[in-house]
C-alpha positions as CSV (number, residue, x, y, z in Angstrom):
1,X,34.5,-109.1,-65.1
2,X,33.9,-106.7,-62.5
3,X,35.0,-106.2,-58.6
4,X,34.8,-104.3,-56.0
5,X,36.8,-100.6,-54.9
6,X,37.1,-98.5,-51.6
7,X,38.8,-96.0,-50.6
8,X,39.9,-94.3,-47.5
9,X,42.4,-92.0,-46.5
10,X,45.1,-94.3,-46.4
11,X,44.5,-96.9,-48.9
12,X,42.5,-97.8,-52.3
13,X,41.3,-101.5,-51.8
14,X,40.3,-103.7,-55.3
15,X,38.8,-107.1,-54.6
16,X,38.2,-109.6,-57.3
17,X,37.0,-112.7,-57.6
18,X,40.1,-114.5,-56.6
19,X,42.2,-111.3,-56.0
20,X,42.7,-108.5,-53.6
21,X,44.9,-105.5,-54.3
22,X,45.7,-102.5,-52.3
23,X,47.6,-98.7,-52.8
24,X,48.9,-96.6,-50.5
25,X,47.6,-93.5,-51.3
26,X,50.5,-91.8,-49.6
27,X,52.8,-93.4,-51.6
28,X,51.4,-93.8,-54.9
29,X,52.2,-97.7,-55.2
30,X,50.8,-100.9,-54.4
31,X,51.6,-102.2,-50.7
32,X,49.0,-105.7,-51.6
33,X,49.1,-107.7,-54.7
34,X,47.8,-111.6,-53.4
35,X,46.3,-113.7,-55.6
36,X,44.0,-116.7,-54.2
37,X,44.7,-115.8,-51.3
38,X,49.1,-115.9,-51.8
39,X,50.8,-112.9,-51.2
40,X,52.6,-112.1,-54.5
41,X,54.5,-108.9,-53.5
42,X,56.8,-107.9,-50.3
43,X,57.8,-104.5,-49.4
44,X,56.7,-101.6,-52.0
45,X,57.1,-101.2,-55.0
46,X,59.2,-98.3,-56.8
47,X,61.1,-97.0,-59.6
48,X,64.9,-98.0,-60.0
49,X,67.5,-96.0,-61.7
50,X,70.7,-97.5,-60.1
51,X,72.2,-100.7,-60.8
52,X,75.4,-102.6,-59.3
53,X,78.7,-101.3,-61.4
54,X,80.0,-103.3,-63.3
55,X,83.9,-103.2,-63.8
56,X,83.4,-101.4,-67.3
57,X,81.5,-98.3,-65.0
58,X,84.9,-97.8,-63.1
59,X,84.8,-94.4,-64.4
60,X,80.9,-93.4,-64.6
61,X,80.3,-94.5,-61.2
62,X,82.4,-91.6,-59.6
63,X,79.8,-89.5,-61.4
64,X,76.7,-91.3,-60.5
65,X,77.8,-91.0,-57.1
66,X,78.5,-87.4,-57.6
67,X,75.0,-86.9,-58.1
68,X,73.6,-89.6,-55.9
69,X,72.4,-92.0,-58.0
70,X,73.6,-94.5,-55.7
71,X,71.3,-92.9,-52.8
72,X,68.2,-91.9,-54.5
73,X,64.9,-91.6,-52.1
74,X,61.2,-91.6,-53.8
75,X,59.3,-88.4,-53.0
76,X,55.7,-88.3,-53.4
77,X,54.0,-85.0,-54.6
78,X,50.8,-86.1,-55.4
79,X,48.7,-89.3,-55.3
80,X,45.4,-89.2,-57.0
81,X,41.9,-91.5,-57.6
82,X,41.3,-90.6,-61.1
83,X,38.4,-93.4,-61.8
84,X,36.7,-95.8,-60.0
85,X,34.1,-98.2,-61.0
86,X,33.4,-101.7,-60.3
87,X,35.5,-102.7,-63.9
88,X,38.2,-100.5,-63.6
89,X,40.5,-98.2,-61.1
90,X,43.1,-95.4,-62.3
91,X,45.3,-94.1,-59.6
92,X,47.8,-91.1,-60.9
93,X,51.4,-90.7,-58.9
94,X,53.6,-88.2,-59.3
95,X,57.0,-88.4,-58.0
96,X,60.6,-87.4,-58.2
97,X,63.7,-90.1,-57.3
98,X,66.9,-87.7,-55.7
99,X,69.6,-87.7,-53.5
100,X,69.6,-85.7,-49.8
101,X,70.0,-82.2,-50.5
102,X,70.0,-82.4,-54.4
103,X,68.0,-81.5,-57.3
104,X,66.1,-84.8,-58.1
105,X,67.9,-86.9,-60.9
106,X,64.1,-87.5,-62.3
107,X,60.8,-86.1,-62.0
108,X,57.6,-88.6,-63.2
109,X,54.0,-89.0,-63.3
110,X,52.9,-92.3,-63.6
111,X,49.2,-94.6,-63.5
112,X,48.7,-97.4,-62.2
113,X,45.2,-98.6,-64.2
114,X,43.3,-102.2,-62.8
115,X,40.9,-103.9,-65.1
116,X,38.2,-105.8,-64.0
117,X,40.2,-109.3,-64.3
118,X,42.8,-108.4,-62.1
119,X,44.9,-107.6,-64.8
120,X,47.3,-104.1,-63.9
121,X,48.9,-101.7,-65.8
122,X,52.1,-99.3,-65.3
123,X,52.4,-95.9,-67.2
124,X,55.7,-93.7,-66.7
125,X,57.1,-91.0,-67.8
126,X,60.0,-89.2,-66.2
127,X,62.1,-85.9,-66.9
128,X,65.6,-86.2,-66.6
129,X,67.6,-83.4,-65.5
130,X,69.5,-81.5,-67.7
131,X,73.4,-82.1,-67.1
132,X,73.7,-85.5,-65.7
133,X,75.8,-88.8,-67.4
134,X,73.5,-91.3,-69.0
135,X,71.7,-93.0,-65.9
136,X,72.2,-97.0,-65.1
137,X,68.7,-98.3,-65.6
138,X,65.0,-97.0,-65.3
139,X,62.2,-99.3,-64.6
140,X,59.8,-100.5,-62.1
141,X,61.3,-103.0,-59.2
142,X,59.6,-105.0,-57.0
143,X,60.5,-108.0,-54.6
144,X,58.3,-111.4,-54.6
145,X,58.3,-113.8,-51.8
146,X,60.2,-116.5,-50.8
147,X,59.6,-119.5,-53.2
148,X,59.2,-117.4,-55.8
149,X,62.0,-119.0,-58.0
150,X,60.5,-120.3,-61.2
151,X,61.4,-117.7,-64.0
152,X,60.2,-118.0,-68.1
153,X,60.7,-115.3,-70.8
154,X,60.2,-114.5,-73.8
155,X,63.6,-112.3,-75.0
156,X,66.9,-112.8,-75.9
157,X,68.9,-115.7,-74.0
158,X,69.9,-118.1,-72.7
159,X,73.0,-116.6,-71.3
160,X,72.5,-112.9,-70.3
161,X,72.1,-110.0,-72.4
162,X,72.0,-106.3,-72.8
163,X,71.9,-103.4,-75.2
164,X,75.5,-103.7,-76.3
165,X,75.7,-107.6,-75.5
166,X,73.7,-109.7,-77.1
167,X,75.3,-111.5,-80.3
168,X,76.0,-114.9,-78.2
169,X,72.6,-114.8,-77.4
170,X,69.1,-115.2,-79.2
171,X,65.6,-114.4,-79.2
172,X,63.2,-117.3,-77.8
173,X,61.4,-118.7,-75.4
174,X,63.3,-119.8,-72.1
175,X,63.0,-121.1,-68.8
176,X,65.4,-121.0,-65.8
177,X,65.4,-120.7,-61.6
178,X,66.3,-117.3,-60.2
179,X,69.6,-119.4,-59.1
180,X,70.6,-120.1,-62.5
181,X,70.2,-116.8,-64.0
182,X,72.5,-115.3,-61.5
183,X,76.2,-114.9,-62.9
184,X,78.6,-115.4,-60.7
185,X,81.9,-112.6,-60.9
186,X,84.7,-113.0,-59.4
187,X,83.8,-109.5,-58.0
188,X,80.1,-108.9,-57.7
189,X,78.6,-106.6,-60.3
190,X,75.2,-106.2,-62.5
191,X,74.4,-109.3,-63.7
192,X,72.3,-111.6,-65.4
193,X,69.6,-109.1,-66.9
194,X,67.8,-109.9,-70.2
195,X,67.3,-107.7,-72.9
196,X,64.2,-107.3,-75.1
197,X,61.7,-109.3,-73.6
198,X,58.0,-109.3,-74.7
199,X,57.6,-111.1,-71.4
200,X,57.9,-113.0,-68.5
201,X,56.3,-115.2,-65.8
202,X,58.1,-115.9,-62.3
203,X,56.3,-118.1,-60.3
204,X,56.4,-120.5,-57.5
205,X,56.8,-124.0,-57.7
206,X,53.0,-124.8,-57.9
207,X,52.9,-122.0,-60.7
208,X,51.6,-119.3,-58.9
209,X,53.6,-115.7,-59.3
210,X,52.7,-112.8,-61.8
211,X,53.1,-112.3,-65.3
212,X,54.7,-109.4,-67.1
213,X,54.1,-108.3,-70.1
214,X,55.9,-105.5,-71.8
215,X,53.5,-102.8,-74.2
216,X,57.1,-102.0,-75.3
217,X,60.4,-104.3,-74.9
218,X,61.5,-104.7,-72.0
219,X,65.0,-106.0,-69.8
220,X,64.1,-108.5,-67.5
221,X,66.2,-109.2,-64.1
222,X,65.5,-111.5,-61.2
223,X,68.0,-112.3,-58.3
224,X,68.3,-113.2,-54.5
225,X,70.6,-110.0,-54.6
226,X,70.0,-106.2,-54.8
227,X,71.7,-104.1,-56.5
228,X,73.0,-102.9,-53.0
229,X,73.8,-106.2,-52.2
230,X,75.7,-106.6,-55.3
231,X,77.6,-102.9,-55.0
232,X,78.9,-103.7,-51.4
233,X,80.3,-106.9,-51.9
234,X,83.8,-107.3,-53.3
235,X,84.2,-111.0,-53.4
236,X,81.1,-113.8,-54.2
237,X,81.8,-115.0,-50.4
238,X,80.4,-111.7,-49.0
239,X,77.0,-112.2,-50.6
240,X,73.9,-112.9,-48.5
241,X,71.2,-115.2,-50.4
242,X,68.2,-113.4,-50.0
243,X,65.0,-115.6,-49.7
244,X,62.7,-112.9,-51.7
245,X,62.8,-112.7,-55.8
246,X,64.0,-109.1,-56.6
247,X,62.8,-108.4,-60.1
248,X,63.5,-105.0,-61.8
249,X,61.5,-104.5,-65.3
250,X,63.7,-101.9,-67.3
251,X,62.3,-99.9,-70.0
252,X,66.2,-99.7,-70.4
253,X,69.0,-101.0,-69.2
254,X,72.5,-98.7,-70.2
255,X,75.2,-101.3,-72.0
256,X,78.2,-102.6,-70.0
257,X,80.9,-101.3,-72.5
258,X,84.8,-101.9,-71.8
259,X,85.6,-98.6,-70.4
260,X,87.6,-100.6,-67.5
261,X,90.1,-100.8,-70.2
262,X,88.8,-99.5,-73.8
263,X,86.3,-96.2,-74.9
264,X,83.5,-94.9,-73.4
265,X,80.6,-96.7,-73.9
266,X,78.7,-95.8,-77.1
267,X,76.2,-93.3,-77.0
268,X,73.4,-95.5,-78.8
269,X,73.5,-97.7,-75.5
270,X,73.5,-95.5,-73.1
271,X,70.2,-94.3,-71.1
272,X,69.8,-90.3,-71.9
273,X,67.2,-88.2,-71.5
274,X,65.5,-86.3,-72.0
275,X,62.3,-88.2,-71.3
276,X,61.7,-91.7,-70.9
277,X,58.6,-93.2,-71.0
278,X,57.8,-96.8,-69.7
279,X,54.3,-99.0,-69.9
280,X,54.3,-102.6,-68.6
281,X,51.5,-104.9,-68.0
282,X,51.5,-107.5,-64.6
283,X,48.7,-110.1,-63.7
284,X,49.0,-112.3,-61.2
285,X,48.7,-116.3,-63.0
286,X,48.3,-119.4,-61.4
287,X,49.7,-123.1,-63.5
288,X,48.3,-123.8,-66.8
289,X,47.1,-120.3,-67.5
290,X,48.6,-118.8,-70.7
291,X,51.8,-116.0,-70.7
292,X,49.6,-113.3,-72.5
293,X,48.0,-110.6,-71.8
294,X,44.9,-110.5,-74.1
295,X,43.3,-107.4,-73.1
296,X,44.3,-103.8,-72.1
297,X,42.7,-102.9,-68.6
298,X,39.1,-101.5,-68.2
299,X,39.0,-103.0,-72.0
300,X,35.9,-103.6,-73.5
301,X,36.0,-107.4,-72.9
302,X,35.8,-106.5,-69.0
């Protein structure tokens, strides 16, 4: 397959048979993603290290806010067209996520790479300063538009699951609405996520969305609440529904623990650094069309 790339100063433009994509070449990431002519993506996407504290991060979340991990801003160094061709497109970004008047908590390089079906990939790796508690989360997040409320995975479920929670669920193939995977706390925390997915589809109700597919495992959320959301609210009543589909793809996800009441969480569930590296796969997939992503991008099947 093959399609068609620009570029000007402001944005790189792919066009496809039956899709259009574009970056913002002053931010690094993709401000287009439609897909027969649907949008598929609202707002920008970006890298996410914080998530809402649980009741077991009483103690840890002083010191994320200490170092702002509860305020981070994306800078952008450096935005670069590495390849263009009519089957494939690699953009390189390099970033760093930080608080006002900080040191940045991370500093990453990442490619985004488009093959010549539509199909995108997402590389990262990030450096994690030296001295910080293990982080919440890293992963990509992204917000999907209204109606985007059908959600499928394959990863450990039904019920949620994480690192350190995960012997009441199992490993399968499941189906749910972005409703019914939201759990809903007496006080509004993280919730909800899915750990160790290979992948996942959400989609609107005539099947159109995007697929993700992990080159590693990956944990999997999707809400009608941020993680903001989430943080600010102390009772479910304070909650605003929002009508987008928040998804955050997390290379990891750091455990809940019982710190609220027990030991710190363990150290094989927390989210260290040094580095961590991320790579996950997303094409856009309308009904009928098979979860899987059969190729790597700018593959020889192209």
């Amino acid at each position: 397959a093959r399609f068609r790339a620009s570029a000007s100063e402001r944005a790189i433009v792919v066009e496809g048979r039956d899709f259009r994509y574009e970056v913002d070449r002053r931010r690094g990431v993709f401000s287009r993603i439609e897909y027969r002519g649907v949008p598929l993506i609202v707002g920008l996407p970006g890298v996410a290290l914080w998530r809402a504290p649980t009741d077991n991060d009483r103690f840890v979340r002083t010191r994320w806010s200490e170092e702002g991990i509860d305020a981070l801003a994306t800078r952008t160094y450096a935005v670069e067209l590495l390849e263009q061709s009519d089957r494939r497109l690699a953009v390189a970004w390099r970033f760093s996520l930080g608080a006002a008047g900080r040191l940045p908590v991370v500093r990453a390089e990442a490619r985004w790479t488009v093959g010549g079906s539509g199909e995108i990939r997402f590389d990262v790796t990030a450096r994690v300063r030296e001295g910080l508690p293990f982080l919440p989360r890293f992963g990509l997040r992204l917000s999907m538009p209204p109606g985007s409320e059908l959600v499928e995975y394959f990863g450990y479920g039904p019920g949620e699951s994480y690192v350190d929670k995960r012997r009441g669920a199992w490993k399968s193939r499941f189906a749910s609405t972005v409703d019914g995977l939201h759990e809903d706390y007496l006080r509004p925390q993280e919730n909800g996520s899915h750990y160790g997915c290979e992948w996942a589809t959400v989609t609107n109700l005539e099947g159109l969305g995007l697929l993700f597919v992990g080159l590693d495992e990956f944990s999997l959320n999707a809400s009608h609440y941020s993680p903001e959301d989430l943080a600010l609210a102390a009772h479910p009543h304070e909650l605003t529904r929002r009508l987008e589909t928040i998804v955050h793809l997390d290379a990891m996800m750091s455990g809940l623990g019982s710190n609220s009441c027990g030991p710190e969480l363990l150290p094989e569930y927390r989210l260290t650094g040094p580095e961590i590296a991320f790579s996950v796969g997303i094409r856009p997939i309308a009904a009928g069309q098979t979860p899987i992503l059969d190729r790597e991008p700018g593959g020889a099947e192209d």
